[in-house]
BAFIMI-8965 format. One line per 8 residues: number of its first residue (from 1); their letters; for each residue x, y, z of N, C-alpha, C. Coordinates in nm, 3 decimals. Example, Ala and Ser with C-alpha at 12.3 -4.5 7.8 and 13.67 -1.06 7.14 Angstrom:
1> as> 1.319 -0.569 0.780 1.230 -0.450 0.780 1.320 -0.330 0.780 | 1.285 -0.225 0.708 1.367 -0.106 0.714 1.290 0.003 0.787
//
This chain:
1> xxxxxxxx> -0.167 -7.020 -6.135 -0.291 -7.013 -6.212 -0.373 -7.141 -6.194 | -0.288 -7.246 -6.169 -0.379 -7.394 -6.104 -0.446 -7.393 -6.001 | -0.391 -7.295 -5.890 -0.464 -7.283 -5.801 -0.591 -7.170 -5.793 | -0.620 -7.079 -5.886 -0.691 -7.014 -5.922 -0.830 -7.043 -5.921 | -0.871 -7.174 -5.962 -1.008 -7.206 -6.000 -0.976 -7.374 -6.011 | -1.074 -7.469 -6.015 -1.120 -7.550 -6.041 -1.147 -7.621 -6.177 | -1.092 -7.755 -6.217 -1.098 -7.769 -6.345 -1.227 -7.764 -6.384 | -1.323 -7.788 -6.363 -1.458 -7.748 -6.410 -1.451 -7.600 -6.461
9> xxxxxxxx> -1.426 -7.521 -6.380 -1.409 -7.393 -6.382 -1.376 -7.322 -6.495 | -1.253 -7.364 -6.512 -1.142 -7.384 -6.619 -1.165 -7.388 -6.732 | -1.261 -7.519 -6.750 -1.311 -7.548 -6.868 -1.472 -7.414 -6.917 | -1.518 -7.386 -6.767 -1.579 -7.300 -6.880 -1.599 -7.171 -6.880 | -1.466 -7.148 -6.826 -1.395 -6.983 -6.827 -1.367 -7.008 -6.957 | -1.265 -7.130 -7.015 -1.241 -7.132 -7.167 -1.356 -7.112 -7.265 | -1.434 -7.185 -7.231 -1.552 -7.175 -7.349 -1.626 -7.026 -7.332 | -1.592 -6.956 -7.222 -1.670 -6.848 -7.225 -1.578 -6.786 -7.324
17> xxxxxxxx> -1.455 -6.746 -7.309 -1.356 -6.661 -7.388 -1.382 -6.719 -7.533 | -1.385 -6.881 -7.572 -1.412 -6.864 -7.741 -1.535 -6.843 -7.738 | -1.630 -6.826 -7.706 -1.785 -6.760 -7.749 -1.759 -6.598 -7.779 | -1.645 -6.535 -7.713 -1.674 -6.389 -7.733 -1.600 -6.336 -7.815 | -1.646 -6.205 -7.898 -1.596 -6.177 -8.026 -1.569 -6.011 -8.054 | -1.498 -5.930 -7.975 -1.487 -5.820 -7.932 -1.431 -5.701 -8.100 | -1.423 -5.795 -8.186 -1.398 -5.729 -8.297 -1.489 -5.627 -8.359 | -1.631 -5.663 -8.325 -1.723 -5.567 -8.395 -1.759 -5.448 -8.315
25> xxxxxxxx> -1.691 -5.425 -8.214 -1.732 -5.308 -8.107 -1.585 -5.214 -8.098 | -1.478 -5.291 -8.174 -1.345 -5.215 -8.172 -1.356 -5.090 -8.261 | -1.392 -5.088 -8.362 -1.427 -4.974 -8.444 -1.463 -4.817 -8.395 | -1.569 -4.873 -8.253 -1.613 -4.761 -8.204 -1.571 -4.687 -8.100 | -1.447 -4.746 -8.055 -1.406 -4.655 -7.958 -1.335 -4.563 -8.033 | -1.395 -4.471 -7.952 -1.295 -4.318 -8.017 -1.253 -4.238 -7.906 | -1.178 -4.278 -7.809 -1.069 -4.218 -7.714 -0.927 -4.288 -7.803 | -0.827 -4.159 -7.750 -0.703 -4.273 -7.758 -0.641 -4.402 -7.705
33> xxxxxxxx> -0.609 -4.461 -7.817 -0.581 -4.584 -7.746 -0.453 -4.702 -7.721 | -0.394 -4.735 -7.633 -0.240 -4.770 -7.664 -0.257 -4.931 -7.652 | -0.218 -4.977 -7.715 -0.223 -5.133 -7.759 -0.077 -5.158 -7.764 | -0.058 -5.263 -7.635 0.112 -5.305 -7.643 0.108 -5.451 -7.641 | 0.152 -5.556 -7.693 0.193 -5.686 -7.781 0.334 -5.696 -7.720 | 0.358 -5.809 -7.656 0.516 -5.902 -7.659 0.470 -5.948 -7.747 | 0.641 -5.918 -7.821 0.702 -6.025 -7.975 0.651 -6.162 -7.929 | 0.721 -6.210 -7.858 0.731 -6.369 -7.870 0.586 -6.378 -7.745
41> xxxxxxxx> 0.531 -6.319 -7.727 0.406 -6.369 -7.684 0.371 -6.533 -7.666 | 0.395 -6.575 -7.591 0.360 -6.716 -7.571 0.191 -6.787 -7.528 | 0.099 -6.688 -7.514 -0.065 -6.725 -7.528 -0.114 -6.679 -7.630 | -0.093 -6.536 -7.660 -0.154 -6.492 -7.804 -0.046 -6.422 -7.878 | -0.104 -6.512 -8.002 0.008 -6.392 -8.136 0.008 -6.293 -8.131 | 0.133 -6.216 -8.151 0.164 -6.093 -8.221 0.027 -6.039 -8.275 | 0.007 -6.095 -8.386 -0.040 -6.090 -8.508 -0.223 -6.002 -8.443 | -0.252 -6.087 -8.325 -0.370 -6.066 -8.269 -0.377 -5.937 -8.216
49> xxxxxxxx> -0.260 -5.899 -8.151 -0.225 -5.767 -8.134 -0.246 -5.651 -8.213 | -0.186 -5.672 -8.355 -0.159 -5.549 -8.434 -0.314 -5.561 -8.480 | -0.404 -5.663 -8.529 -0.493 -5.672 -8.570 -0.600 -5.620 -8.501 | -0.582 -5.596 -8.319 -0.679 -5.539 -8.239 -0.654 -5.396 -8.265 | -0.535 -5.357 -8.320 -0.500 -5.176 -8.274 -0.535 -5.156 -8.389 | -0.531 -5.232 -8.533 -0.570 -5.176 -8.669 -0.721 -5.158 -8.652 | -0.825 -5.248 -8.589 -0.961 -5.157 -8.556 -1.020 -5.089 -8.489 | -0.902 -4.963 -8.401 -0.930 -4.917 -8.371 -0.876 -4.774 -8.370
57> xxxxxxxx> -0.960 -4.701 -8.401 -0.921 -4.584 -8.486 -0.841 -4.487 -8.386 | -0.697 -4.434 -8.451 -0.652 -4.341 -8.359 -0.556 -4.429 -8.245 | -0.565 -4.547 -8.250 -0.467 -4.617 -8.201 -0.329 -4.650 -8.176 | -0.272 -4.643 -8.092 -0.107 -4.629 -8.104 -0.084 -4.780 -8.037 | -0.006 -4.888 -8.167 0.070 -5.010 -8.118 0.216 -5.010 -8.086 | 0.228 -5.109 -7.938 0.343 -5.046 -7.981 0.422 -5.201 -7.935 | 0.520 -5.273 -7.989 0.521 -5.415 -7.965 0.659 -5.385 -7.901 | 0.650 -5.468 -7.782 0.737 -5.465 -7.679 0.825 -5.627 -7.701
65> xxxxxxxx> 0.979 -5.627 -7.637 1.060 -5.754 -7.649 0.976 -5.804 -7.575 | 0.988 -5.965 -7.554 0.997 -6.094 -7.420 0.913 -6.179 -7.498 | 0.856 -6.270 -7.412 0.745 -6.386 -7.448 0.614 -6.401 -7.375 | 0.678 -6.321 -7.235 0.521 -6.313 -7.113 0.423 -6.242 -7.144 | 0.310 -6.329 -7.155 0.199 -6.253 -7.152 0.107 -6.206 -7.049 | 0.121 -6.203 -6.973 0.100 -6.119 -6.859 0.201 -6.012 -6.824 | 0.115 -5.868 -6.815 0.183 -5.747 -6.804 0.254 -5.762 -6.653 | 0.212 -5.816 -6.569 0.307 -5.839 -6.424 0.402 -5.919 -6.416
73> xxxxxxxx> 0.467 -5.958 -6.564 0.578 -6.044 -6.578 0.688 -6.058 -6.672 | 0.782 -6.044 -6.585 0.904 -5.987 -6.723 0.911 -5.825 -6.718 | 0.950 -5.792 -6.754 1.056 -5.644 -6.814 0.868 -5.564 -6.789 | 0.865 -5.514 -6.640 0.766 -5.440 -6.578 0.764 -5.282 -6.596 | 0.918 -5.294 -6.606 0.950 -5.124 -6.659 0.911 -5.053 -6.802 | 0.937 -5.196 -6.884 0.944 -5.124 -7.017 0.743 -5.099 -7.040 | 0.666 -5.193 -6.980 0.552 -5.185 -6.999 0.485 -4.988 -6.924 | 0.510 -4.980 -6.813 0.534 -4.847 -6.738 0.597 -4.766 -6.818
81> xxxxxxxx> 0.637 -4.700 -6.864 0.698 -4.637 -6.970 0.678 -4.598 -7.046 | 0.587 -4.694 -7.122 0.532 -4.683 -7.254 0.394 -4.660 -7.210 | 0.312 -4.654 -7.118 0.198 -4.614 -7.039 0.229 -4.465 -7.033 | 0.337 -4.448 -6.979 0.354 -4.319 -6.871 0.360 -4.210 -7.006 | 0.418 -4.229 -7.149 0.483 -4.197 -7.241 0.367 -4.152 -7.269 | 0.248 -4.219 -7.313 0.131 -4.253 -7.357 0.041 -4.093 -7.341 | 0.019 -4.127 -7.144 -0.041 -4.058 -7.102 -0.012 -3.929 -7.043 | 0.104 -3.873 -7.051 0.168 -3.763 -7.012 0.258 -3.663 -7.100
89> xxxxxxxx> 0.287 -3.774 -7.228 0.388 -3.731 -7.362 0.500 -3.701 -7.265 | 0.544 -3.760 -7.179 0.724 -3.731 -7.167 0.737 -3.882 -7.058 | 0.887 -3.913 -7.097 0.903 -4.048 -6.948 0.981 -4.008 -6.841 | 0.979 -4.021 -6.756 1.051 -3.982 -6.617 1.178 -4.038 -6.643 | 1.259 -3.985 -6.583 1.422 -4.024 -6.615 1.476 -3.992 -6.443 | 1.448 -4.177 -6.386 1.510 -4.142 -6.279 1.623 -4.133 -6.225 | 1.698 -4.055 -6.144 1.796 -4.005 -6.085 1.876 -4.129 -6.035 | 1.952 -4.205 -6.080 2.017 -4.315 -6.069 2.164 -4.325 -5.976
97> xxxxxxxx> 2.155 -4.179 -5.928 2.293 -4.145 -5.834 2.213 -4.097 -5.714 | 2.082 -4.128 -5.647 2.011 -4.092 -5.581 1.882 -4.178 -5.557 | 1.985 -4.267 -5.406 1.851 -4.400 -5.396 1.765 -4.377 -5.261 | 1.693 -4.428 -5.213 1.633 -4.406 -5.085 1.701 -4.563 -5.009 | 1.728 -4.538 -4.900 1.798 -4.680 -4.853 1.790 -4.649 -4.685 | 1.806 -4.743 -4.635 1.882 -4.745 -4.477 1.981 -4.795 -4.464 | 2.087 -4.705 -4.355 2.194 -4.725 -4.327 2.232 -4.755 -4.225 | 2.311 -4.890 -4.197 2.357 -4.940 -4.093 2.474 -4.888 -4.038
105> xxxxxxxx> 2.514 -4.884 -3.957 2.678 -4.818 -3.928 2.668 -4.926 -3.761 | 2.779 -5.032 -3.754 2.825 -5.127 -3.628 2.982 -5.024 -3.629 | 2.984 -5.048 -3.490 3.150 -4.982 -3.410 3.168 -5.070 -3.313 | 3.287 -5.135 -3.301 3.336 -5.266 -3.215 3.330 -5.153 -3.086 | 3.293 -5.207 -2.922 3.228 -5.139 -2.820 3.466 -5.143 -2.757 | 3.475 -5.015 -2.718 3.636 -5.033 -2.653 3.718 -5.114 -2.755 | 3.710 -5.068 -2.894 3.855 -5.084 -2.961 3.952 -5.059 -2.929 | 4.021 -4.949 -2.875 4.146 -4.896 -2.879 4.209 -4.962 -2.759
113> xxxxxxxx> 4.130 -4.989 -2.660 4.183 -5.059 -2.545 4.236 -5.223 -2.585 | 4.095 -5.262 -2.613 4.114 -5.394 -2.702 4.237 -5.430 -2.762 | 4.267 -5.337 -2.884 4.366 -5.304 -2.963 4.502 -5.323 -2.908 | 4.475 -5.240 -2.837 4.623 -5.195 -2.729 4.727 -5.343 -2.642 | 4.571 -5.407 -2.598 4.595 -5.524 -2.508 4.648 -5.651 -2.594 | 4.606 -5.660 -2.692 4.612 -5.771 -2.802 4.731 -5.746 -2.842 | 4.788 -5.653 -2.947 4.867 -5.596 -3.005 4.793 -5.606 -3.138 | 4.928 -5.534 -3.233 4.880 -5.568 -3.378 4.830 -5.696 -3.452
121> xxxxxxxx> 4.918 -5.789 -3.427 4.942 -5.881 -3.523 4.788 -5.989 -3.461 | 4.750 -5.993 -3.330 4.603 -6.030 -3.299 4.509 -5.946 -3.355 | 4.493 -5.805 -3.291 4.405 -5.763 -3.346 4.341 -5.727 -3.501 | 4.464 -5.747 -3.561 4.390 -5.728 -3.674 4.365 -5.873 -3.754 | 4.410 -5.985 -3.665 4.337 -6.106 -3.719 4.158 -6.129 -3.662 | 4.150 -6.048 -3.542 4.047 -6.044 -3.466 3.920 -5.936 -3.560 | 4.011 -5.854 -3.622 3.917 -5.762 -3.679 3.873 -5.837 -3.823 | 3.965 -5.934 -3.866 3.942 -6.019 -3.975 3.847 -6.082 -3.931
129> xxxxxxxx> 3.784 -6.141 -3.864 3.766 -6.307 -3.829 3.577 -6.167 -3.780 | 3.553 -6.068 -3.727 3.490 -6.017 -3.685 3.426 -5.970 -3.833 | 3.519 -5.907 -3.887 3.431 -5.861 -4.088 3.371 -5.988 -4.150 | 3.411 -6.087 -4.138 3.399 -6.196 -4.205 3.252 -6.226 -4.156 | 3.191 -6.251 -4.013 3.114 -6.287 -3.965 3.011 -6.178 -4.039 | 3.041 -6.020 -3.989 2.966 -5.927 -4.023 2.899 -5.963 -4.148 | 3.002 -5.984 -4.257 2.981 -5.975 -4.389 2.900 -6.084 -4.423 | 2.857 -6.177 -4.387 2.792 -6.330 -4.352 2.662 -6.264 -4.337
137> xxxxxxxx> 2.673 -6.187 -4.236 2.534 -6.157 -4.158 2.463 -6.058 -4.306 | 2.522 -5.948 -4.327 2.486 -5.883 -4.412 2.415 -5.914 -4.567 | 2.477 -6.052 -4.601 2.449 -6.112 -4.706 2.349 -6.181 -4.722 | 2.324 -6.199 -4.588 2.196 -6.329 -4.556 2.110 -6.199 -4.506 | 2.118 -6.111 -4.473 1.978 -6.001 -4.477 1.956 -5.924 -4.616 | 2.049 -5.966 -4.712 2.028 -5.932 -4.795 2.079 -5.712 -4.793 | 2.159 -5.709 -4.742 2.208 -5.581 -4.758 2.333 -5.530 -4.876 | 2.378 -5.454 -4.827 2.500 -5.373 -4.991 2.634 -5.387 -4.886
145> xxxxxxxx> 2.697 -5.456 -4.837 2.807 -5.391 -4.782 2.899 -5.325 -4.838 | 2.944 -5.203 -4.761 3.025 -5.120 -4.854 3.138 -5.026 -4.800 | 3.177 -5.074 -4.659 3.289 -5.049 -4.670 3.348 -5.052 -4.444 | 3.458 -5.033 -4.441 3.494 -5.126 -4.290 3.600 -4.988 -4.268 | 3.564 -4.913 -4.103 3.640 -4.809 -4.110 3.718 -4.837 -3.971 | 3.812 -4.926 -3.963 3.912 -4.970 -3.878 3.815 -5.029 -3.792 | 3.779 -5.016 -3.704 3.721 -5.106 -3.565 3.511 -5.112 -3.649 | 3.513 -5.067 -3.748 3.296 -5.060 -3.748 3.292 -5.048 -3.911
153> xxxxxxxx> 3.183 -5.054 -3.966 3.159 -5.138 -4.119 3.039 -5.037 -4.140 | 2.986 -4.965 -4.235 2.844 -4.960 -4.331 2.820 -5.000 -4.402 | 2.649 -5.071 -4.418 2.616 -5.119 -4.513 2.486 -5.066 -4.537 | 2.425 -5.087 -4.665 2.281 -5.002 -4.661 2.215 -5.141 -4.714 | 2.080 -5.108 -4.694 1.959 -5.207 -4.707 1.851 -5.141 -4.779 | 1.750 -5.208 -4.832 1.628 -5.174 -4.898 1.532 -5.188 -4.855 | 1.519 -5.242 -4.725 1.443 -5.230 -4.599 1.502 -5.215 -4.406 | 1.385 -5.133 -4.418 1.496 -5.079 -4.245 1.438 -5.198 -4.155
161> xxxxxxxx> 1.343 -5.303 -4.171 1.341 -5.379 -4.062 1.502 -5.474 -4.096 | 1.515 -5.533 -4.209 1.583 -5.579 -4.237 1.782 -5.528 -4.196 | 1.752 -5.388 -4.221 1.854 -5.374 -4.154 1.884 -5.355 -4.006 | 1.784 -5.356 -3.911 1.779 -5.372 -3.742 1.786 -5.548 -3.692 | 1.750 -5.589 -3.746 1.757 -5.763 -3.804 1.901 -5.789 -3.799 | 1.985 -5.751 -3.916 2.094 -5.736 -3.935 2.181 -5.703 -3.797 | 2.144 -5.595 -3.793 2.228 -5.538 -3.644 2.244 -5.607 -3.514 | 2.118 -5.668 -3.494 2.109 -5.780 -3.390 2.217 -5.905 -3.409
169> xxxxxxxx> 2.153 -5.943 -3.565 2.247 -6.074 -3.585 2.416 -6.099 -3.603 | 2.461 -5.933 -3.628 2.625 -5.887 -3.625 2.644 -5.942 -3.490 | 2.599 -5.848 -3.398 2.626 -5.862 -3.236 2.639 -5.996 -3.234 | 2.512 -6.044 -3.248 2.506 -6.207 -3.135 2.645 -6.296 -3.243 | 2.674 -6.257 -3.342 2.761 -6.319 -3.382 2.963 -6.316 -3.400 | 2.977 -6.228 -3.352 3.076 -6.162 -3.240 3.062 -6.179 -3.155 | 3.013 -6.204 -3.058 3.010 -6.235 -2.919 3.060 -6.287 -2.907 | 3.082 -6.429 -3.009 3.169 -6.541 -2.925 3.306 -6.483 -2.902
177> xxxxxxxx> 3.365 -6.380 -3.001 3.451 -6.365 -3.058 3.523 -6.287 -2.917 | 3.417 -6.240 -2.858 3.482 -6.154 -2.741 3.451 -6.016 -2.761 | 3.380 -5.983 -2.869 3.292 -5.830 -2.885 3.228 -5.841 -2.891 | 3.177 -5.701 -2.814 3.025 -5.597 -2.829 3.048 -5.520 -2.941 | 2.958 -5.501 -3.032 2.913 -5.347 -3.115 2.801 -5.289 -3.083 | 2.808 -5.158 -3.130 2.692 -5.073 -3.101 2.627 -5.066 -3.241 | 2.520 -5.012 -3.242 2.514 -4.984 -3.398 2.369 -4.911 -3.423 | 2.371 -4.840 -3.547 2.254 -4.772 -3.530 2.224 -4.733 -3.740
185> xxxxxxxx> 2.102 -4.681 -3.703 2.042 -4.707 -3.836 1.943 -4.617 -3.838 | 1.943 -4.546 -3.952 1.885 -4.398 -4.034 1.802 -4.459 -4.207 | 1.677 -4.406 -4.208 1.652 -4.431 -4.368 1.643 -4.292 -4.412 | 1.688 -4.319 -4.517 1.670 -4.144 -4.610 1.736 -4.114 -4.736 | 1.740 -4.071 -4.822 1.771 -4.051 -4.949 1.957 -4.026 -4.942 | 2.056 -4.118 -4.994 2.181 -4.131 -5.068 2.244 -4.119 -5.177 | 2.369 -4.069 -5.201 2.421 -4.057 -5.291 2.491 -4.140 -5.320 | 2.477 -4.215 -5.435 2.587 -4.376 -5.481 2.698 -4.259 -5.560
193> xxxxxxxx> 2.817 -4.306 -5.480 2.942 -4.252 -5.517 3.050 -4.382 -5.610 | 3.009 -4.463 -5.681 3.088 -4.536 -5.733 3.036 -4.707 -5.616 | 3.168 -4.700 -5.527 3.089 -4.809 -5.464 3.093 -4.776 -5.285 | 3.083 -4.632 -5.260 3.084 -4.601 -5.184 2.936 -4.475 -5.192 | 2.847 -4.449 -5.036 2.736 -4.406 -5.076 2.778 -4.256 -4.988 | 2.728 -4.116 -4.973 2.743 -4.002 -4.926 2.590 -3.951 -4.911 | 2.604 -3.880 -4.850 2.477 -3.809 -4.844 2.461 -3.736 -4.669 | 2.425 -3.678 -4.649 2.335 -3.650 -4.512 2.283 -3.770 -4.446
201> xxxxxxxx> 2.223 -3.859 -4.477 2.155 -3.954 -4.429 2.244 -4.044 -4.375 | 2.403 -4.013 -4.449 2.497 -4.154 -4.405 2.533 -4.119 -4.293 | 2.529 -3.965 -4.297 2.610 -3.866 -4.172 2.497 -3.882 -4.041 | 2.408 -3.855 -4.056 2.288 -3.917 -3.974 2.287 -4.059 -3.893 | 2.262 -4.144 -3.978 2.331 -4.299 -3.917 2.445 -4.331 -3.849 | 2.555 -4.243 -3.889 2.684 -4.242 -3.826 2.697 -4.202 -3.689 | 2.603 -4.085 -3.713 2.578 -3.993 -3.558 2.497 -4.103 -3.411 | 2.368 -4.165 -3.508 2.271 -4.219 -3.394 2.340 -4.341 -3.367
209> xxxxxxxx> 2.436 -4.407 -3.420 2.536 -4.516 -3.405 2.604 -4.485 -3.291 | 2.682 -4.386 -3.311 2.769 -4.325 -3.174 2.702 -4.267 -3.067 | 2.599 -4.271 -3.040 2.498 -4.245 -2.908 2.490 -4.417 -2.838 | 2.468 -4.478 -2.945 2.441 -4.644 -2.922 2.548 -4.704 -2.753 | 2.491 -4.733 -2.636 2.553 -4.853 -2.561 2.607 -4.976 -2.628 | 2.694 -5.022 -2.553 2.738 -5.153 -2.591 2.608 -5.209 -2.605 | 2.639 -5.332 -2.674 2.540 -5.385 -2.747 2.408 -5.377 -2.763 | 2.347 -5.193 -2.820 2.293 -5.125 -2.821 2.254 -5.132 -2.955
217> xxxxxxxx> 2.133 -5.140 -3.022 2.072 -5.087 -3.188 1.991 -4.953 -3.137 | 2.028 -4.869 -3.223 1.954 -4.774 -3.191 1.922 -4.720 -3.354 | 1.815 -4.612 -3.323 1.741 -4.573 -3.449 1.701 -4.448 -3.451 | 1.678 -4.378 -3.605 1.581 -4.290 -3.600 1.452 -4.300 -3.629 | 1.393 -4.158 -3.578 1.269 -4.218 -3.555 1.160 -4.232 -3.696 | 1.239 -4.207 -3.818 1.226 -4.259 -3.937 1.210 -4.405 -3.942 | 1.336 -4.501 -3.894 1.313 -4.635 -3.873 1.180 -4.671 -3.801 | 1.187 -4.619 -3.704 1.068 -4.704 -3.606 0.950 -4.653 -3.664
225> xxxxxxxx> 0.918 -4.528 -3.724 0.818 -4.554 -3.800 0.779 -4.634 -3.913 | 0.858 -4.661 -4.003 0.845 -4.740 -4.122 0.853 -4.875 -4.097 | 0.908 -4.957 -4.022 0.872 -5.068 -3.958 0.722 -5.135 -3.889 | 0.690 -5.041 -3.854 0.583 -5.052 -3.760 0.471 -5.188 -3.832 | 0.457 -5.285 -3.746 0.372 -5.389 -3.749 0.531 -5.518 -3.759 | 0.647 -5.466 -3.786 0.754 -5.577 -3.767 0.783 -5.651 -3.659 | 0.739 -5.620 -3.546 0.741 -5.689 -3.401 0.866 -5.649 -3.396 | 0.928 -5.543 -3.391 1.041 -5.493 -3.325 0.968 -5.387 -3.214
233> xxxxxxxx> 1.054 -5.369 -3.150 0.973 -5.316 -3.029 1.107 -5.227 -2.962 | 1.060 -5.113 -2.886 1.148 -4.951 -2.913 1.130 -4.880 -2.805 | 1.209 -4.864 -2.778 1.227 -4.787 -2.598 1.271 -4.609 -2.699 | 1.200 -4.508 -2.672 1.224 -4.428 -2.666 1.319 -4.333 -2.579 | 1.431 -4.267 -2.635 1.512 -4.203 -2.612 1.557 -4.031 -2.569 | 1.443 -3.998 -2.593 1.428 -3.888 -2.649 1.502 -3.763 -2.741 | 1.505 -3.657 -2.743 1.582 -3.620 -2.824 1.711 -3.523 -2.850 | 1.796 -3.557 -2.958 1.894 -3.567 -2.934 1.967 -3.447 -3.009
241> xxxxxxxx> 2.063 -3.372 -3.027 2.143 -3.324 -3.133 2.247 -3.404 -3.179 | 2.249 -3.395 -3.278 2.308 -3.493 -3.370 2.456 -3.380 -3.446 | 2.545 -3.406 -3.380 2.713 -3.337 -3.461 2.631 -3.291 -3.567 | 2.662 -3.200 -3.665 2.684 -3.137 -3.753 2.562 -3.180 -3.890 | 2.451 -3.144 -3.796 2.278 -3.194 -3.823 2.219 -3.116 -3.824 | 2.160 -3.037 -3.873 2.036 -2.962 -3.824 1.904 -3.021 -3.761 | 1.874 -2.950 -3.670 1.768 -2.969 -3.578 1.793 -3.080 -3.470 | 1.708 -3.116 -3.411 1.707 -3.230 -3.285 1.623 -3.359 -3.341
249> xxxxxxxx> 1.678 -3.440 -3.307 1.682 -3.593 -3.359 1.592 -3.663 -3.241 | 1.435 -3.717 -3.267 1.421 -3.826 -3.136 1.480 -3.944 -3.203 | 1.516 -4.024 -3.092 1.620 -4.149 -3.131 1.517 -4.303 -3.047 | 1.543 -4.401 -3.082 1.483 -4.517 -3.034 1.567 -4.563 -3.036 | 1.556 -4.678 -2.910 1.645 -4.766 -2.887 1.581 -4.880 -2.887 | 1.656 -5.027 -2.979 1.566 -5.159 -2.987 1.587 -5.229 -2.913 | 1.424 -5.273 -2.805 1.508 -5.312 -2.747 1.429 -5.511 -2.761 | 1.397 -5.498 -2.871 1.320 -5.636 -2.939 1.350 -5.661 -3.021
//
């Protein structure tokens, strides 16, 4: 707000606001009207609140928790709500087992060979030392990791550039390790199963994953649209059937 204006400015933005006196024109509105007040209001009282909705006839107050006085700050929902309540008489009750997300799915490139050559007691320190990195990467893109299916890992994100980002930075960070992954990534509506997610969409990601070359990101063409202006950049694939999918899938491959 300092950077907003100029102290000159400042000073007589203030004096404009105490010159004005909006009390004698409250009387006359006659639409409905919803007047919402934070308790602890920290610029204007309460008090100023209830006193604006008492002159105005037909008015509904309705005083909300916090201290921010600005509606773009603090508890954004409860303000939405009581709008939506307002103007529609019912509140939306959203579906909280049903998120929109993108899904990553990495698969170490020739596990079983790998596996084979190492033995147990390496490889599964190798597969340690490989989650660990993953899980690094994932945290710092800010994703959900949620779960590691012997040799490859899913995790979902709340943005799909962010999760192709991700996918890059798994790879280059295994490498040293002596692996390639492939990996590939779908956005589309999930089912949160506890702390594991289901849906079509996971089955989707899973699929365009396993088309993926060694150290291959590949996508649907959901991703590469919703990205677009990210400077990722996409070799088209064309299109694909996808196991136990309906219809044909065009697929992208990243190759930026």
């Amino acid at each position: 707000m300092r950077q907003a204006a100029s102290p000159n400015s400042v000073e007589a933005i203030e004096r404009i606001w105490q010159q004005i006196d909006i009390r004698p024109i409250l009387p006359t509105i006659r639409l409905p009207t919803l007047v919402m007040h934070r308790t602890d209001d920290q610029v204007e009282y309460i008090e100023a609140g209830r006193d604006v909705a008492e002159r105005i006839p037909s008015s509904h107050f309705v005083e909300l928790p916090g201290g921010d006085d600005e509606p773009w700050v603090g508890d954004q929902d409860a303000i939405l709500d009581e709008v939506e309540q307002f103007l529609t008489g019912k509140r939306h009750v959203q579906d909280a087992d049903r998120v929109l997300a993108t899904v990553l799915f990495t698969d170490i490139v020739a596990s079983t060979q790998l596996a084979a050559r190492l033995g147990d007691t390496a490889w599964k320190e190798l597969l340690a030392a490989h989650d660990e990195r993953a899980k690094a990467e994932i945290e710092r893109h800010r994703g959900t990791y949620v779960s590691s299916a012997g040799d490859g890992l899913l995790a979902t994100f709340d943005g799909p550039a962010r999760a192709v980002h991700c996918a890059q930075a798994i790879g280059d960070a295994v490498r040293s390790l002596g692996l390639e992954i492939r990996a590939g990534c779908h956005t589309g509506e999930i089912e949160l199963a506890g702390a594991d997610v289901r849906g079509i969409a996971v089955h989707i990601g899973a699929r365009v994953a396993a088309l993926a070359g060694s150290a291959e990101v590949w996508t649907s063409s959901t991703v590469k649209d919703l990205v677009a202006g990210s400077g990722l950049v996409f070799e088209d694939t064309g299109e694909h059937e996808l196991k136990g999918v309906p219809d044909r899938w065009r697929l992208y491959r990243v190759v930026k």
